[in-house]
C-alpha positions as CSV (number, residue, x, y, z in Angstrom):
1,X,217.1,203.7,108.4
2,X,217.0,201.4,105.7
3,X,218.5,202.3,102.3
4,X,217.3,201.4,98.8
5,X,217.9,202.8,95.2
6,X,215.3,201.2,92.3
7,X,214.8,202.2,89.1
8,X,211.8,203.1,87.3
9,X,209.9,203.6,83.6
10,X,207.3,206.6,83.0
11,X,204.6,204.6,81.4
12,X,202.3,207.5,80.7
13,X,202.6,210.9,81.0
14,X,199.1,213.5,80.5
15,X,200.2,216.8,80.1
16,X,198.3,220.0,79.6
17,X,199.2,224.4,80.1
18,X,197.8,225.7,83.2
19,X,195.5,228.5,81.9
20,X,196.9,230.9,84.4
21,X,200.4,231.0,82.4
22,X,201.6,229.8,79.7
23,X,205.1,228.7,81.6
24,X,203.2,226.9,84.2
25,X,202.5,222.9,82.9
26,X,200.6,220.7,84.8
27,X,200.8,216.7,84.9
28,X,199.9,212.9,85.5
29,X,202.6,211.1,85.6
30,X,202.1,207.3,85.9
31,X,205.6,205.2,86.7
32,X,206.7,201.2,87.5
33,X,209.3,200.4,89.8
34,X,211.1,197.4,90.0
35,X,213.6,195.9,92.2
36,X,212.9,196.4,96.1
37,X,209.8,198.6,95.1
38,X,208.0,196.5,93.6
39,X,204.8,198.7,92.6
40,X,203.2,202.0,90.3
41,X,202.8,205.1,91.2
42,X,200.6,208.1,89.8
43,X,202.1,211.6,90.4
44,X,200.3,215.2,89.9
45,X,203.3,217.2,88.5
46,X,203.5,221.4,88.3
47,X,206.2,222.8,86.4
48,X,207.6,226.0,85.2
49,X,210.3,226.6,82.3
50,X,212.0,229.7,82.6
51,X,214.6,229.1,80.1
52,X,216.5,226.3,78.7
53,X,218.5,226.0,82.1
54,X,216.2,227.4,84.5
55,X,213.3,225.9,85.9
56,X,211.3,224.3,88.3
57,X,208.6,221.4,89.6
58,X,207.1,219.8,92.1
59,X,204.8,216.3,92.9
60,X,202.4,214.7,95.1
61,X,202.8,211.3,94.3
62,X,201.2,207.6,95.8
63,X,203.1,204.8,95.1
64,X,201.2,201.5,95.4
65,X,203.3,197.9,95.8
66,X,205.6,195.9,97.6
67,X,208.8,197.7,99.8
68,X,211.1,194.9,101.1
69,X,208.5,192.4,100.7
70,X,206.3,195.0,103.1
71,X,203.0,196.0,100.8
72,X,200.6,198.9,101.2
73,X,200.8,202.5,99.8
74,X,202.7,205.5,100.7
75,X,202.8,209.1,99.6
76,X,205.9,210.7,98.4
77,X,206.3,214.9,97.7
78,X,209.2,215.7,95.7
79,X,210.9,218.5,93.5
80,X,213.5,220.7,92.2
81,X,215.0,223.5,91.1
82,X,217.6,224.5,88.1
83,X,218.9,227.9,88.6
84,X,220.2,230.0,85.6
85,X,223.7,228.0,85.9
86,X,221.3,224.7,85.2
87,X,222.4,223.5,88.6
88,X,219.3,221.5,90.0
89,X,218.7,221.5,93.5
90,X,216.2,218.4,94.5
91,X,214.5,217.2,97.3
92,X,212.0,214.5,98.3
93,X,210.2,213.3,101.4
94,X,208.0,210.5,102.3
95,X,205.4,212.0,103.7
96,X,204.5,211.1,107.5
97,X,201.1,209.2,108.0
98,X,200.5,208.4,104.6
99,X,201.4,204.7,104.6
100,X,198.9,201.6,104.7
101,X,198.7,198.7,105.4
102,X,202.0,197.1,106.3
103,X,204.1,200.0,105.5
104,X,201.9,202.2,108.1
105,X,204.1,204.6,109.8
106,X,206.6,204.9,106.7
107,X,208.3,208.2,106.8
108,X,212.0,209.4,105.3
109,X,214.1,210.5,102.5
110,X,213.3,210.5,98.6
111,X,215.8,211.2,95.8
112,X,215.2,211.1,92.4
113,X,217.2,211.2,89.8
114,X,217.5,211.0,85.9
115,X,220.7,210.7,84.2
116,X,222.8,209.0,81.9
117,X,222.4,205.5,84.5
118,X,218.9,205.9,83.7
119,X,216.1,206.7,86.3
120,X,215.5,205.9,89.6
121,X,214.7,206.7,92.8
122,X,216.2,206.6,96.3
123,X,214.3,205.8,99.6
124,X,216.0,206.2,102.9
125,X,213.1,205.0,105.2
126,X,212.2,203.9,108.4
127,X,209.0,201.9,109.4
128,X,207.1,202.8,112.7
């Protein structure tokens, strides 16, 4: 497995209320990553606020670039969880057969995280 952390800007972010409930937010979130993931991505994003602690998401999200100097695109799903002590519980996968190109047969890890180094992502990967 290889091992890489990059950071990451949110360079547009659409958001809209599902009309099913007014807790339930849907969006399209565009990033860029820089550093061994070289690339964008565009993510559809549901959430749901329960209170100012408690809550939850989750994405579908294609990143398009350069991993390693490998390019091609890959598909990551990812979420979390923040229970009523504002614990979040995360998780992330690359999801199998999604990659092109020369990152075909990606598959792994995905962490995400957002705090006060800033945010970035983690990919623990293997090709093949």
């Amino acid at each position: 497995m290889t091992k890489q952390t990059v950071t990451f800007e949110i360079t547009s972010w659409d958001q809209a209320v599902a009309e099913s409930d007014p807790g339930i937010l849907r969006a399209t979130v565009k990033k860029k990553f820089s550093g061994a993931l070289d690339g964008t991505s565009t993510a559809e994003v549901l959430m749901y606020r329960a209170s100012e602690t408690s809550g939850a998401y989750i994405a579908i999200e294609r990143v398009t670039g350069t991993l390693d100097g490998k390019r091609g695109t890959f598909v990551i799903q990812h979420g979390g969880i923040a229970g009523a002590d504002g614990a979040p519980v995360a998780f992330g996968k690359i999801v199998p057969g999604s990659g092109t190109e020369e990152l075909a047969g990606i598959h792994g890890d995905a962490q995400y995280a957002h705090d006060e180094q800033g945010a970035r992502v983690t990919l623990d990967y293997e090709l093949g």
